[in-house]
PyMOL Python script that loads the backbone (N, CA, C, O; Angstrom):
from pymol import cmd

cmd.read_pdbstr("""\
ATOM      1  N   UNK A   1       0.822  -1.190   0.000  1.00  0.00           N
ATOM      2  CA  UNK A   1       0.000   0.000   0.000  1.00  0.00           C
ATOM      3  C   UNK A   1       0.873   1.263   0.000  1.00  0.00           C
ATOM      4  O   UNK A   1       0.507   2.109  -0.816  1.00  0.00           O
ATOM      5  N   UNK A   2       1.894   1.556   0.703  1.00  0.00           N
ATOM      6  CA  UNK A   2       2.893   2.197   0.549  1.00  0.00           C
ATOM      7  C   UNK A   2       3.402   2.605  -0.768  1.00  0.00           C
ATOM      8  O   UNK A   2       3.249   3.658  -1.387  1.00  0.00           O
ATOM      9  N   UNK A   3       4.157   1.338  -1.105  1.00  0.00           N
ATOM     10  CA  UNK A   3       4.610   1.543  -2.390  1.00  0.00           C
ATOM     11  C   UNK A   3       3.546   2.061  -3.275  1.00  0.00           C
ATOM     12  O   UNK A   3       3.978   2.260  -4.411  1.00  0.00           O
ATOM     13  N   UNK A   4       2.816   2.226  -3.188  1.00  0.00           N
ATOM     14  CA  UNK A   4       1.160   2.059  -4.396  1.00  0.00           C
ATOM     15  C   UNK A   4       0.885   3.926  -4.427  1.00  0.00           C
ATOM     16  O   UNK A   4       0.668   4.713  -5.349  1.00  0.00           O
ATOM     17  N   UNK A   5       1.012   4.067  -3.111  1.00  0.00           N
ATOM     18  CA  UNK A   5       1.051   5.856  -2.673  1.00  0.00           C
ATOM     19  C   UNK A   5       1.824   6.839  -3.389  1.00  0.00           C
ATOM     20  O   UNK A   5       1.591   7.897  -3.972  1.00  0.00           O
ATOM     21  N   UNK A   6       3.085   5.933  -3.076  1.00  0.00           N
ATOM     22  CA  UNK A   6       3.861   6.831  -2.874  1.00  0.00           C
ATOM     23  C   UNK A   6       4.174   7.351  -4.478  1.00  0.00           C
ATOM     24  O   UNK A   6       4.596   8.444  -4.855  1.00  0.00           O
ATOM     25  N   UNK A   7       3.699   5.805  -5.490  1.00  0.00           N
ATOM     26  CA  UNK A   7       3.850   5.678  -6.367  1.00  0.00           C
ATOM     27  C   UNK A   7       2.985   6.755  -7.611  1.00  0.00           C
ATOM     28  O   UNK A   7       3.296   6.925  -8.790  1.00  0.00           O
ATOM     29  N   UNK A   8       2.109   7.212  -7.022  1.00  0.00           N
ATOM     30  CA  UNK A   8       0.757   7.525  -7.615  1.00  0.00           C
ATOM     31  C   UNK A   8       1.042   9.048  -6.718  1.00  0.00           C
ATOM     32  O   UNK A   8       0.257   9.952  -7.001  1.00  0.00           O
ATOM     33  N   UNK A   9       1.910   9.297  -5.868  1.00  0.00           N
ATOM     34  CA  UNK A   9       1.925  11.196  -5.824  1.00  0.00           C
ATOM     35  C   UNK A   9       3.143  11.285  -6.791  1.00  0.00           C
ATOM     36  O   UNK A   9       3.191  12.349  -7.407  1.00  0.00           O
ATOM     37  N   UNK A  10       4.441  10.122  -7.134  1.00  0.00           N
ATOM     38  CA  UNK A  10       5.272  10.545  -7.888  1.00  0.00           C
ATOM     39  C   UNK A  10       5.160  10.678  -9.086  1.00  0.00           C
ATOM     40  O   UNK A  10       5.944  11.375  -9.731  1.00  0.00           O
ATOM     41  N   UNK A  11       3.973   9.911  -9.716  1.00  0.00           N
ATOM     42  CA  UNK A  11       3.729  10.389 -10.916  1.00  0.00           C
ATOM     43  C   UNK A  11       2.657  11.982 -11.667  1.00  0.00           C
ATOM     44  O   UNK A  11       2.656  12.666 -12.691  1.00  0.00           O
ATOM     45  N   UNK A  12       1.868  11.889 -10.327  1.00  0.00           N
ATOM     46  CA  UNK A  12       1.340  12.843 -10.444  1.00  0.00           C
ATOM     47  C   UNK A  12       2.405  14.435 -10.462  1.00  0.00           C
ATOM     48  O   UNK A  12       2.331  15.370 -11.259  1.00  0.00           O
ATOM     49  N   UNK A  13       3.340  14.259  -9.277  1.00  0.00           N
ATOM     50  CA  UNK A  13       4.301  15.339  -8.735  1.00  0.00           C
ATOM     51  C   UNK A  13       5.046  15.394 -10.444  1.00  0.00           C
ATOM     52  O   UNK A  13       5.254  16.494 -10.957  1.00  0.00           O
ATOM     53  N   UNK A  14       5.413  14.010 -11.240  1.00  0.00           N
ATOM     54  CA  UNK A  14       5.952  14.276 -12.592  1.00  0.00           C
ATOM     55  C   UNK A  14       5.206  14.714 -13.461  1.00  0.00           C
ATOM     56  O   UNK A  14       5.855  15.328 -14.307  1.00  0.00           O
ATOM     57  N   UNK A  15       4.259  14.695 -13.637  1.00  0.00           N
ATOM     58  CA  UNK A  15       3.623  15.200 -14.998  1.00  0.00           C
ATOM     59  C   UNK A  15       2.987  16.284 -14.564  1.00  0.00           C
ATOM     60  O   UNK A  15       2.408  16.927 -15.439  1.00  0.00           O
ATOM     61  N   UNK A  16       2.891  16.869 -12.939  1.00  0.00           N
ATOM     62  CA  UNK A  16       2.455  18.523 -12.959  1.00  0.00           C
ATOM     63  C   UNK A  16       4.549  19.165 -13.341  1.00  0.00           C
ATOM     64  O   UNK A  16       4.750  19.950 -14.267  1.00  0.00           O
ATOM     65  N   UNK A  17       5.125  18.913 -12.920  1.00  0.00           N
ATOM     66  CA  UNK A  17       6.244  19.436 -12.505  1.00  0.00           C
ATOM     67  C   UNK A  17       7.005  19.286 -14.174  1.00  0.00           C
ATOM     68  O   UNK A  17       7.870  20.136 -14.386  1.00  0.00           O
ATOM     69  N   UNK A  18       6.757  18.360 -15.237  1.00  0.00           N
ATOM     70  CA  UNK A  18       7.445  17.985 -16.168  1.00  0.00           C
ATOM     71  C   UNK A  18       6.041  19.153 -17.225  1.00  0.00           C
ATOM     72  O   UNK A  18       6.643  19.585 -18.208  1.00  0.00           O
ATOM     73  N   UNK A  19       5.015  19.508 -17.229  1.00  0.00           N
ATOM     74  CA  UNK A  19       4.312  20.184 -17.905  1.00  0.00           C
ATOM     75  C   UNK A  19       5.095  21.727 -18.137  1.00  0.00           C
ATOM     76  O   UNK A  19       5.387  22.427 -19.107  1.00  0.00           O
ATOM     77  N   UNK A  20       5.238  21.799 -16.716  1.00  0.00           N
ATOM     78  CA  UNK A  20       5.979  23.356 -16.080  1.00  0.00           C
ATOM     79  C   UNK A  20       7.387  23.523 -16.583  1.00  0.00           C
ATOM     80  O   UNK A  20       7.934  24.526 -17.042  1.00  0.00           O
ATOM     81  N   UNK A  21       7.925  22.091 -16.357  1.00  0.00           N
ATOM     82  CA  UNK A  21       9.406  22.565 -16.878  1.00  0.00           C
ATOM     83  C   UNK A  21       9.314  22.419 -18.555  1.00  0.00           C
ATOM     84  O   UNK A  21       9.943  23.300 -19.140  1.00  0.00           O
ATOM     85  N   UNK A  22       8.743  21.605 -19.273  1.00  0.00           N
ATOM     86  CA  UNK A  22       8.757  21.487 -20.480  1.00  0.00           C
ATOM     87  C   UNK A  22       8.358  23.090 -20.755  1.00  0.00           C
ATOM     88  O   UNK A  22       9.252  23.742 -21.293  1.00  0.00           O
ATOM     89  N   UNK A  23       7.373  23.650 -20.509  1.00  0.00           N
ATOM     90  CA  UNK A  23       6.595  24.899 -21.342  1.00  0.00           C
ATOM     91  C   UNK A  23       8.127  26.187 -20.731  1.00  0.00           C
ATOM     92  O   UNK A  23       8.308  27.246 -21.332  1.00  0.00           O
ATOM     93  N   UNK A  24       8.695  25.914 -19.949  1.00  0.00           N
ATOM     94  CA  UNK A  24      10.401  26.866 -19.460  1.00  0.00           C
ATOM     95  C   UNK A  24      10.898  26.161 -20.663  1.00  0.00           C
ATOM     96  O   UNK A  24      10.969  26.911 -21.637  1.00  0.00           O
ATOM     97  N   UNK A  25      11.168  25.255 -20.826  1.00  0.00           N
ATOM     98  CA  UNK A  25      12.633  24.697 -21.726  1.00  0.00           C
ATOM     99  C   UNK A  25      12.367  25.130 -23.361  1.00  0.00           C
ATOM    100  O   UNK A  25      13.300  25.567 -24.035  1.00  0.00           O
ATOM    101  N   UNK A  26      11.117  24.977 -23.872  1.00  0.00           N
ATOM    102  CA  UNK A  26      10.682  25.546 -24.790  1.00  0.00           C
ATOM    103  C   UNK A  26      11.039  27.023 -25.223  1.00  0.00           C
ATOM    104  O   UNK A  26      10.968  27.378 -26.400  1.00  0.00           O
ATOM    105  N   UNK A  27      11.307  27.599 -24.518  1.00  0.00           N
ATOM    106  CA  UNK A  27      11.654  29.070 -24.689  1.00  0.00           C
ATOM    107  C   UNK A  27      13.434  29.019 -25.173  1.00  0.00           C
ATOM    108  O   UNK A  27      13.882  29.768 -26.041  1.00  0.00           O
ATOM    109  N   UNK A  28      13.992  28.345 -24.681  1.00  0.00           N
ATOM    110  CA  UNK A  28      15.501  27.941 -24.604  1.00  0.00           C
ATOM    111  C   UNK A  28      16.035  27.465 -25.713  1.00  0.00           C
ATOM    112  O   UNK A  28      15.574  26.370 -26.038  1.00  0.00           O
ATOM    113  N   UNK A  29      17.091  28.036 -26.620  1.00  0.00           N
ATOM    114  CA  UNK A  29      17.258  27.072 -27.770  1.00  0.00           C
ATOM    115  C   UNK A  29      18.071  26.155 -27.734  1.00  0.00           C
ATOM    116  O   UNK A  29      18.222  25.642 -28.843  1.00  0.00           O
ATOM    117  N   UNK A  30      18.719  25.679 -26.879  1.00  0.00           N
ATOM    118  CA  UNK A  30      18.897  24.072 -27.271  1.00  0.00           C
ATOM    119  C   UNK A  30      18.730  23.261 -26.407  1.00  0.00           C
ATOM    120  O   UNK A  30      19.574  22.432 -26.068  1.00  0.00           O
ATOM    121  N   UNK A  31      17.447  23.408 -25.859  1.00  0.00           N
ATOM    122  CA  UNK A  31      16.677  22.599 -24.669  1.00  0.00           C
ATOM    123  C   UNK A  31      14.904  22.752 -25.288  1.00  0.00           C
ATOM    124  O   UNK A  31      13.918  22.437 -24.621  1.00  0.00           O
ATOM    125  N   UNK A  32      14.878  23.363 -26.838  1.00  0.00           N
ATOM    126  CA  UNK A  32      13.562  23.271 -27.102  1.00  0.00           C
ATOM    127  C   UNK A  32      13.343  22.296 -26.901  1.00  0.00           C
ATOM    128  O   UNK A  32      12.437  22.353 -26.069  1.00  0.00           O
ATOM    129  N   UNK A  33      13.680  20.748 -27.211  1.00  0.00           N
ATOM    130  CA  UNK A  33      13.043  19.527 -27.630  1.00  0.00           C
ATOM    131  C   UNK A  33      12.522  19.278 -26.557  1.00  0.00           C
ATOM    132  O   UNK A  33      11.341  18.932 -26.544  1.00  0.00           O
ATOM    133  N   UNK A  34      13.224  19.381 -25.421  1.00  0.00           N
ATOM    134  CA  UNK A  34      11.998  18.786 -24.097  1.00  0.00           C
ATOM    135  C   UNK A  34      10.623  19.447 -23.833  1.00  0.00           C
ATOM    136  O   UNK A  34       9.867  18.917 -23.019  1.00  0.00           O
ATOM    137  N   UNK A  35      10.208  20.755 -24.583  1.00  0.00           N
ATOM    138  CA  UNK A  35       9.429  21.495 -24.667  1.00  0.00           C
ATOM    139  C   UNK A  35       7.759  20.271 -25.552  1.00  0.00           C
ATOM    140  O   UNK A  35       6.602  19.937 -25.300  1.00  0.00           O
ATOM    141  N   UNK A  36       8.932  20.078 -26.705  1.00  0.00           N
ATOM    142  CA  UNK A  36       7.979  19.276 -27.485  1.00  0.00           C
ATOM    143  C   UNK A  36       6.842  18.170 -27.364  1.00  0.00           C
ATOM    144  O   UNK A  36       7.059  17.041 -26.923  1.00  0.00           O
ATOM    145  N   UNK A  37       5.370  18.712 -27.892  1.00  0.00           N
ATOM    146  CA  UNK A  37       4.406  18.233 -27.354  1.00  0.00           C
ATOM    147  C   UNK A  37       3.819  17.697 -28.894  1.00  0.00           C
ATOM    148  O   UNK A  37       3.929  18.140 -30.037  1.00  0.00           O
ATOM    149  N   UNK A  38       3.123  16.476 -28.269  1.00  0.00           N
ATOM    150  CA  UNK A  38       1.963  15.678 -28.524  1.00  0.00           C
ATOM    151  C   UNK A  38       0.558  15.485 -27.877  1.00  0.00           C
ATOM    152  O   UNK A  38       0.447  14.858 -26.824  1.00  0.00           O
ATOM    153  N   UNK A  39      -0.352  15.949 -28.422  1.00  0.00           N
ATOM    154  CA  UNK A  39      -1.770  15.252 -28.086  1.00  0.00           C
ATOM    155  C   UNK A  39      -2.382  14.326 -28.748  1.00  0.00           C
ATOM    156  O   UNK A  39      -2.310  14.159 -29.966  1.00  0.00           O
ATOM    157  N   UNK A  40      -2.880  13.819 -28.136  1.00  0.00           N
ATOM    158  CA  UNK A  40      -3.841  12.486 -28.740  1.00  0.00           C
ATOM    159  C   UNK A  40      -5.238  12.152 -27.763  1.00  0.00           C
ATOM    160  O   UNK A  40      -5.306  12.173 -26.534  1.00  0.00           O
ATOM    161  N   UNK A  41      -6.413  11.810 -28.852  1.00  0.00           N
ATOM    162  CA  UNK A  41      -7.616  11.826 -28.104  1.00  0.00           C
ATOM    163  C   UNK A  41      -8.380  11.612 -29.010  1.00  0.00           C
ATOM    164  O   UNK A  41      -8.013  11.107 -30.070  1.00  0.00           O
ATOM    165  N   UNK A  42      -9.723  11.999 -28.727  1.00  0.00           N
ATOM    166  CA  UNK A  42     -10.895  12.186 -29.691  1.00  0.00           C
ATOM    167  C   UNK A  42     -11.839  13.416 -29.082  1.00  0.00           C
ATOM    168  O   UNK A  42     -12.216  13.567 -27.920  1.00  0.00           O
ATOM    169  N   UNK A  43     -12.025  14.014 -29.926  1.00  0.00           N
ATOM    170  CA  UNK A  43     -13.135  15.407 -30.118  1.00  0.00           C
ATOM    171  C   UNK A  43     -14.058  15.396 -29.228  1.00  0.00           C
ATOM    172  O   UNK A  43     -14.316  14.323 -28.683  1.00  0.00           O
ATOM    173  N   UNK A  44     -14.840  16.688 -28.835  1.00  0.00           N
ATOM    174  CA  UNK A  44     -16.138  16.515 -27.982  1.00  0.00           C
ATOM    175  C   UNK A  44     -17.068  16.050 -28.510  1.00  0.00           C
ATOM    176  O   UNK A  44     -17.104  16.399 -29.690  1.00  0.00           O
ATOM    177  N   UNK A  45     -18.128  15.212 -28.135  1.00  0.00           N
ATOM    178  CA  UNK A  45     -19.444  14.607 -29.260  1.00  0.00           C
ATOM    179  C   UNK A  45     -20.323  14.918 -28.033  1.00  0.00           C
ATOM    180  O   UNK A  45     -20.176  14.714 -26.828  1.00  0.00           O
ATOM    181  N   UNK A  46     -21.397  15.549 -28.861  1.00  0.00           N
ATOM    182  CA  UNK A  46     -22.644  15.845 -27.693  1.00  0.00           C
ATOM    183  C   UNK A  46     -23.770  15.211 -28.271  1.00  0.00           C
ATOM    184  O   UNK A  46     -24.180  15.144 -29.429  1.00  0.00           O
ATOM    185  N   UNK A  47     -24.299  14.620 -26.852  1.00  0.00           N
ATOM    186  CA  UNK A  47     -25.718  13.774 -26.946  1.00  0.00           C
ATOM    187  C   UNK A  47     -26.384  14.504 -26.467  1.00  0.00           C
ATOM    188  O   UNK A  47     -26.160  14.862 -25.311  1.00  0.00           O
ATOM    189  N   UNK A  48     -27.574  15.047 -27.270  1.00  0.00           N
ATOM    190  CA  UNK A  48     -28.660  15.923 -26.746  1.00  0.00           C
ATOM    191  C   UNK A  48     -30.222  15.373 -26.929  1.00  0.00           C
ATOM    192  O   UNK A  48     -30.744  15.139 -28.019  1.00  0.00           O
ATOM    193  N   UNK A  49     -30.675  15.262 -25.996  1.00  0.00           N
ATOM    194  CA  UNK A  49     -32.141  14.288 -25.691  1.00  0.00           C
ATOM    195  C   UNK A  49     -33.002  15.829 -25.054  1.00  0.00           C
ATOM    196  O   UNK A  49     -32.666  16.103 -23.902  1.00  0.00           O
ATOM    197  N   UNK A  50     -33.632  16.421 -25.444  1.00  0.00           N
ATOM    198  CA  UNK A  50     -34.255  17.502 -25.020  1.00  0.00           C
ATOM    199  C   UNK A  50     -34.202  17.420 -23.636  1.00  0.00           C
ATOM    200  O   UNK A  50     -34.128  18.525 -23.098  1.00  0.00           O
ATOM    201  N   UNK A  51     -34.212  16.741 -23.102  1.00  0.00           N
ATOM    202  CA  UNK A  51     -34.046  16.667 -21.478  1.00  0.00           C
ATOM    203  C   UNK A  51     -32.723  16.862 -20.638  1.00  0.00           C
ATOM    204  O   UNK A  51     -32.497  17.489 -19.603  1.00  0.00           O
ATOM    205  N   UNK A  52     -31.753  15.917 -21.656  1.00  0.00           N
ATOM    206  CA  UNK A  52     -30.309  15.905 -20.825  1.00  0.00           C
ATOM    207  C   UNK A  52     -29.548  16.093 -22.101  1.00  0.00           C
ATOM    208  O   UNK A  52     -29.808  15.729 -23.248  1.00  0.00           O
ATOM    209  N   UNK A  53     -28.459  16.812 -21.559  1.00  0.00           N
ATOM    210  CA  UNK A  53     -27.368  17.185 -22.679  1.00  0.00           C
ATOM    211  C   UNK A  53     -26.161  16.581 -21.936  1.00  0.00           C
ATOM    212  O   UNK A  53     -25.794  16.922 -20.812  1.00  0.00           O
ATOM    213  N   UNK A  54     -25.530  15.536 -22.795  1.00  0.00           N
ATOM    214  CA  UNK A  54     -24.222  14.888 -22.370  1.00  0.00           C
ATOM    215  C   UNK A  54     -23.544  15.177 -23.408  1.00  0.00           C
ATOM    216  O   UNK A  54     -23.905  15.081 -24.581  1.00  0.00           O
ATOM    217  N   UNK A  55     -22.311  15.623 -22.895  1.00  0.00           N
ATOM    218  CA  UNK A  55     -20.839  15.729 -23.886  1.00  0.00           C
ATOM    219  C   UNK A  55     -19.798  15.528 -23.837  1.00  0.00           C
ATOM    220  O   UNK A  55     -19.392  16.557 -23.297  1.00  0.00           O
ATOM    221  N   UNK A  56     -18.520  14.612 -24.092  1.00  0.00           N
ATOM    222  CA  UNK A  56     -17.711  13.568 -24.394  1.00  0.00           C
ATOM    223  C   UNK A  56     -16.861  13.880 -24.962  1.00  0.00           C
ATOM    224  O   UNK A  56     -16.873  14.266 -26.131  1.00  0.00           O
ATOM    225  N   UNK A  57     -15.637  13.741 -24.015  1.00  0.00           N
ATOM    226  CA  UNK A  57     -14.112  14.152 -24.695  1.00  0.00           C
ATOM    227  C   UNK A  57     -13.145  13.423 -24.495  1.00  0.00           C
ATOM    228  O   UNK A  57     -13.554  12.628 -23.648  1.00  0.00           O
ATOM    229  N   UNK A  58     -12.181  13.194 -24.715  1.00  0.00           N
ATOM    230  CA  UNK A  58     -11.145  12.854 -23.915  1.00  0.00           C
ATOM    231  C   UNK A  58      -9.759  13.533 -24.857  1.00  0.00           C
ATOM    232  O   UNK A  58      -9.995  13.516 -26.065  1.00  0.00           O
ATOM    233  N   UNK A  59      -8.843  13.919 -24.609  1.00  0.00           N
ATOM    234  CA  UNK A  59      -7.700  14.609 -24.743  1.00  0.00           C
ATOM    235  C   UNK A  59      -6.357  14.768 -24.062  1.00  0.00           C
ATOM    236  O   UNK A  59      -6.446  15.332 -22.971  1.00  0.00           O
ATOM    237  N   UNK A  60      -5.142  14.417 -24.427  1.00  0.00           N
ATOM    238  CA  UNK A  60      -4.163  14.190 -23.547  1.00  0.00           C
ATOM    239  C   UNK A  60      -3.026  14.591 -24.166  1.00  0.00           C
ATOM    240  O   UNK A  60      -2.669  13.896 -25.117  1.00  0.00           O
ATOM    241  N   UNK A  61      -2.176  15.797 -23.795  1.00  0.00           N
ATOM    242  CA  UNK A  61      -1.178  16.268 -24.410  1.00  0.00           C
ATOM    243  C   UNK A  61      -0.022  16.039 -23.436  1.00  0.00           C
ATOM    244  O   UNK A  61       0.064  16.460 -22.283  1.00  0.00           O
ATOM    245  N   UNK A  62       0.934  15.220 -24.187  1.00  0.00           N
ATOM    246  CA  UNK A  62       2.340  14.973 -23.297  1.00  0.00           C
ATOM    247  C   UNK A  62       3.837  16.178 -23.914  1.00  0.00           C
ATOM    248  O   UNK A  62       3.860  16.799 -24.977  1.00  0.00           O
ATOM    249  N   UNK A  63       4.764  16.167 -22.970  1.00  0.00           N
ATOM    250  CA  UNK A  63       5.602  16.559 -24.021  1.00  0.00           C
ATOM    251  C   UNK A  63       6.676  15.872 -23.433  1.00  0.00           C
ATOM    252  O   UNK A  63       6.380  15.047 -22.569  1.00  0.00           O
ATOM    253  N   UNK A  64       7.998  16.053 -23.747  1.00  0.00           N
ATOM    254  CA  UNK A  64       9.279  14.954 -23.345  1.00  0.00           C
ATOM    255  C   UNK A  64       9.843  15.612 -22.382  1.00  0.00           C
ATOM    256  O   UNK A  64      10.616  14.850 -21.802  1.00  0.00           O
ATOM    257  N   UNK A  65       9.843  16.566 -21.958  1.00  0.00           N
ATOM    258  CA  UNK A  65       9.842  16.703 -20.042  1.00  0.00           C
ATOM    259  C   UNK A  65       9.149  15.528 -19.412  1.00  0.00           C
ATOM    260  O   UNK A  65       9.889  14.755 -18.805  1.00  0.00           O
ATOM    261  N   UNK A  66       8.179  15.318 -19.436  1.00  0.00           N
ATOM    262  CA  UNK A  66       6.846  14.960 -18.875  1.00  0.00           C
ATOM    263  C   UNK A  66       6.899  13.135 -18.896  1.00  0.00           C
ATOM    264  O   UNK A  66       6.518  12.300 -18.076  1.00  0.00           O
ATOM    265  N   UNK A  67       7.579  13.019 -20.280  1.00  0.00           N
ATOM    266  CA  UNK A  67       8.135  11.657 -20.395  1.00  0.00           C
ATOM    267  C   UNK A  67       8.999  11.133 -19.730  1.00  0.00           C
ATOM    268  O   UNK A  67       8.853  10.081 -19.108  1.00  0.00           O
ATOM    269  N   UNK A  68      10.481  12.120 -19.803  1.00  0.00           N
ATOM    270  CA  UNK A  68      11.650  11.809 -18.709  1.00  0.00           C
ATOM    271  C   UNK A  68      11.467  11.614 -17.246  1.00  0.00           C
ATOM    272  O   UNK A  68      12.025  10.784 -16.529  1.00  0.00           O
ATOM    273  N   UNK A  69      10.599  12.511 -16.929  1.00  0.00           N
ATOM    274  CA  UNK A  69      10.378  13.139 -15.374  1.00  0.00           C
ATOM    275  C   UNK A  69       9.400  11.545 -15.086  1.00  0.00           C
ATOM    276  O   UNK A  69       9.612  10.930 -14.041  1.00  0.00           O
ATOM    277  N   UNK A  70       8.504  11.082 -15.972  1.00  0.00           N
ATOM    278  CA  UNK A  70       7.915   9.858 -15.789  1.00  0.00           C
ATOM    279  C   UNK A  70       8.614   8.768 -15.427  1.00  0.00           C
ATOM    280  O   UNK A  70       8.174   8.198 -14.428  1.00  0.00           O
ATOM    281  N   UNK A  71       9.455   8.357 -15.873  1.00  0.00           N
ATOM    282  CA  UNK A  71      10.184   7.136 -16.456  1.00  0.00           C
ATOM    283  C   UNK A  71      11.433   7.303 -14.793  1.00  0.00           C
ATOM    284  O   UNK A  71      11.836   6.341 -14.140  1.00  0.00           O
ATOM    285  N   UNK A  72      11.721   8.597 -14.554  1.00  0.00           N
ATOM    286  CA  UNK A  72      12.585   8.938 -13.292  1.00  0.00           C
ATOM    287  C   UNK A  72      11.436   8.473 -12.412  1.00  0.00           C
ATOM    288  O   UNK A  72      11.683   7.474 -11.736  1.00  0.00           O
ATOM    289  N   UNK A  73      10.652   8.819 -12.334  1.00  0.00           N
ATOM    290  CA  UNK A  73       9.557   8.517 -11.179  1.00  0.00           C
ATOM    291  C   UNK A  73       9.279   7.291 -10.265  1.00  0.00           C
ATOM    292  O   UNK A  73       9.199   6.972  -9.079  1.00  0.00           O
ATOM    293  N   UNK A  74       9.161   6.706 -11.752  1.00  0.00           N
ATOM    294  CA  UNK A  74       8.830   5.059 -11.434  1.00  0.00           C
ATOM    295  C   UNK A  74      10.262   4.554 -10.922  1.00  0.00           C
ATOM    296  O   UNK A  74      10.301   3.874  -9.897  1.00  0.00           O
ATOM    297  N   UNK A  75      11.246   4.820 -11.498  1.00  0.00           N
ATOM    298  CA  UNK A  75      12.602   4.173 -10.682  1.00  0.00           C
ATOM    299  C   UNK A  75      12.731   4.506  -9.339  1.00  0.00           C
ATOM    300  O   UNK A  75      12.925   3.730  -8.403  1.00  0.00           O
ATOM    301  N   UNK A  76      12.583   6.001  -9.303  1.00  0.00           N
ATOM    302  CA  UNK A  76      12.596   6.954  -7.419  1.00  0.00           C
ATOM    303  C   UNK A  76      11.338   5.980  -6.463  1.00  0.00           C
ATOM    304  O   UNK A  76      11.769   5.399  -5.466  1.00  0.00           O
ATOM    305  N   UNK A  77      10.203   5.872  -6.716  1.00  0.00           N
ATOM    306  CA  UNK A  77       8.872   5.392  -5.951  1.00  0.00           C
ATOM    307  C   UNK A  77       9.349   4.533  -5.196  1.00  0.00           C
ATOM    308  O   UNK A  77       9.198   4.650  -3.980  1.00  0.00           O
ATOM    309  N   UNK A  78      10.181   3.247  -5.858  1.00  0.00           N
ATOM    310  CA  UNK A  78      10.377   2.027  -4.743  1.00  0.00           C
ATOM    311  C   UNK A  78      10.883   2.655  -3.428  1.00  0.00           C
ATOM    312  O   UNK A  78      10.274   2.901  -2.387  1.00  0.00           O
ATOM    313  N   UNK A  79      12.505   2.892  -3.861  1.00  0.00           N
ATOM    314  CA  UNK A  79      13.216   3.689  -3.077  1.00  0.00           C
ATOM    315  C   UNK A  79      12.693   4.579  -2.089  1.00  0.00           C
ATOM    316  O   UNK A  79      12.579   4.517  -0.865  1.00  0.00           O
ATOM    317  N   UNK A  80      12.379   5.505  -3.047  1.00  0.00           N
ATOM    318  CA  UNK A  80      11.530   6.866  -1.819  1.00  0.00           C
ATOM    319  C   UNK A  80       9.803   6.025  -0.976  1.00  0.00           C
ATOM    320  O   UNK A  80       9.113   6.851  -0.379  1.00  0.00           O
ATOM    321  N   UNK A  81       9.294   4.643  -0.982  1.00  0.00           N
ATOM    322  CA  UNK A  81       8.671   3.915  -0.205  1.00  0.00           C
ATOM    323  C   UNK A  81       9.500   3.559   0.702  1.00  0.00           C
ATOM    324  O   UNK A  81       9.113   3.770   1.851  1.00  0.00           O
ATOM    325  N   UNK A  82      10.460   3.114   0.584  1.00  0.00           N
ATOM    326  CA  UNK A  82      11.485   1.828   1.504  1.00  0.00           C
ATOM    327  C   UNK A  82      12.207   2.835   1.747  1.00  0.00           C
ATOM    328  O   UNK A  82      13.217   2.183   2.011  1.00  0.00           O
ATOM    329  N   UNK A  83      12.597   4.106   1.905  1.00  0.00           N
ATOM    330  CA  UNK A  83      12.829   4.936   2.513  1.00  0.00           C
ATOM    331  C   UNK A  83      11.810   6.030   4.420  1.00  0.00           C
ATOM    332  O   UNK A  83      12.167   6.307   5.565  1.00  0.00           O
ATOM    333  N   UNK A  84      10.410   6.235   3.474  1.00  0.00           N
ATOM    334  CA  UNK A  84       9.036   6.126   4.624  1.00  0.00           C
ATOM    335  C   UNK A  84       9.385   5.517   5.383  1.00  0.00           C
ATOM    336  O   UNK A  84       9.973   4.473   5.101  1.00  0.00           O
ATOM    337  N   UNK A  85       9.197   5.863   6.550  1.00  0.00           N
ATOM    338  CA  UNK A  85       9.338   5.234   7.823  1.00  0.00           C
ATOM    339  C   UNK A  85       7.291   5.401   8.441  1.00  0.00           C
ATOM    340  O   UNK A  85       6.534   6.333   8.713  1.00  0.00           O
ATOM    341  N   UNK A  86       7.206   3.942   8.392  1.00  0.00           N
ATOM    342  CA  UNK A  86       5.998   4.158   9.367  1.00  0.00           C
ATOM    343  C   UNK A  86       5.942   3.469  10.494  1.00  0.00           C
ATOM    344  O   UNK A  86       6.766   2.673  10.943  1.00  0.00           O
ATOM    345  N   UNK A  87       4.613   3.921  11.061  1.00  0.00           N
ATOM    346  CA  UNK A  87       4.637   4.527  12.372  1.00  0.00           C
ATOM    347  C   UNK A  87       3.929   3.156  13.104  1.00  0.00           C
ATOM    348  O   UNK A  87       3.711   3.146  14.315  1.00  0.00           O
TER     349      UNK A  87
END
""", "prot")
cmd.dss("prot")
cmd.show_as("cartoon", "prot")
cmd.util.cbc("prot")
cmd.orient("prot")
């Protein structure tokens, strides 16, 4: 359960923290590439029934900050678990 935690704030802590540094490195010229982004998804589609209006997206833009900072994450998690000291 630990490991599972600790695992799931480090990825989160990477892809807020790798968004932030990618959109800095972007400005930089020879640190653009970690800037560099991809999205992938599908469009909004709306279901409209005079009664209820539902509408449907999904969308996900990565860039290679966000990748690196990932891939570091998952190696740090064990470690920084078996590091926690509980109580």
């Amino acid at each position: 359960m630990k490991y599972k935690m600790t695992l799931i704030f480090c990825i989160i802590a990477a892809v807020v923290l790798g968004a932030y540094l990618g959109e800095m490195c972007s400005d930089i010229e020879y640190l653009k590439f970690l800037g560099y982004s991809k999205s992938f998804g599908f469009d909004s589609t709306t279901f409209d029934i005079q009664v209820i209006s539902l509408t449907l997206g999904f969308r996900v833009e990565m860039n290679v900050m966000q990748l690196l900072l990932l891939a570091i994450s998952i190696f740090v998690a064990r470690k920084l678990a078996d590091a926690i000291k509980t109580s």
